[in-house]
C-alpha positions as CSV (number, residue, x, y, z in Angstrom):
1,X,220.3,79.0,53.6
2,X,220.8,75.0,53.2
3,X,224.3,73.9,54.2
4,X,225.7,70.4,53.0
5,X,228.7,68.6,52.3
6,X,230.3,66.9,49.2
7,X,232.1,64.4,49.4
8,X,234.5,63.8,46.7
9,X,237.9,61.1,46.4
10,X,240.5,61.8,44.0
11,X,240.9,58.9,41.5
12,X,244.6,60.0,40.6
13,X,246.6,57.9,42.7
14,X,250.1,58.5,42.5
15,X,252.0,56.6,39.8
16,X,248.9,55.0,38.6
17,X,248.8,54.7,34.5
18,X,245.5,54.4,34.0
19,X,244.5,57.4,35.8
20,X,247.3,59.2,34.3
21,X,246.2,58.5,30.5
22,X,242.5,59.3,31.4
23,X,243.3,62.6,32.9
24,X,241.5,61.2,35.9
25,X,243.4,63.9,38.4
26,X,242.8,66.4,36.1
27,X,239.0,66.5,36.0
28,X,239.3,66.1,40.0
29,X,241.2,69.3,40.4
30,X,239.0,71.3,37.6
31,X,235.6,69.7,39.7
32,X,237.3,70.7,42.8
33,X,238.3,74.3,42.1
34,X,234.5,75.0,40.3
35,X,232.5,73.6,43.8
36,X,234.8,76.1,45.9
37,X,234.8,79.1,43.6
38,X,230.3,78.2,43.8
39,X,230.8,77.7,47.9
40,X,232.6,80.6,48.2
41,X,229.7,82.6,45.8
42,X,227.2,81.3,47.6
43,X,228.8,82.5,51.4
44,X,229.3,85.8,49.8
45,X,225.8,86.3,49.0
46,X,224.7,84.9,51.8
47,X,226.1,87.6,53.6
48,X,225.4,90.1,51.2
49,X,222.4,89.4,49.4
50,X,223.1,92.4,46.5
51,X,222.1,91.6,42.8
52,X,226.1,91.6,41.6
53,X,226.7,88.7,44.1
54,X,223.4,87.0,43.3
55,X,224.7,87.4,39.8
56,X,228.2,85.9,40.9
57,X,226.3,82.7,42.8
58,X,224.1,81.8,39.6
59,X,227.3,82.3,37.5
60,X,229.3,80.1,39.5
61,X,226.5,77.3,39.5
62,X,226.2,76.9,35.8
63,X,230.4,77.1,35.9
64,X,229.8,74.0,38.0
């Protein structure tokens, strides 16, 4: 299995208007919880290679 990193930088910054009319921090958080939920998919079948996890892992790559 191929391991890498993302690296990603939250654009909300505190009291910042801009980013707060844009939703800037929101799309960070939603982008955030989708590349965990696929991570943690893909460790699962990694260690369990069954069809429901490899169903889980595809799943949680289109979520992405």
């Amino acid at each position: 299995m191929t391991t890498f990193g993302l690296i990603t930088t939250s654009c909300a910054g505190g009291d910042d208007p801009i980013s707060a009319a844009t939703g800037c921090g929101i799309w960070a958080k939603e982008i955030e919880s989708a590349t965990t939920k696929w991570s943690d998919a893909a460790a699962n079948y990694s260690n369990n290679p069954t069809s429901d996890n490899c169903k889980k892992f595809k799943d949680a790559g289109l979520d992405l």
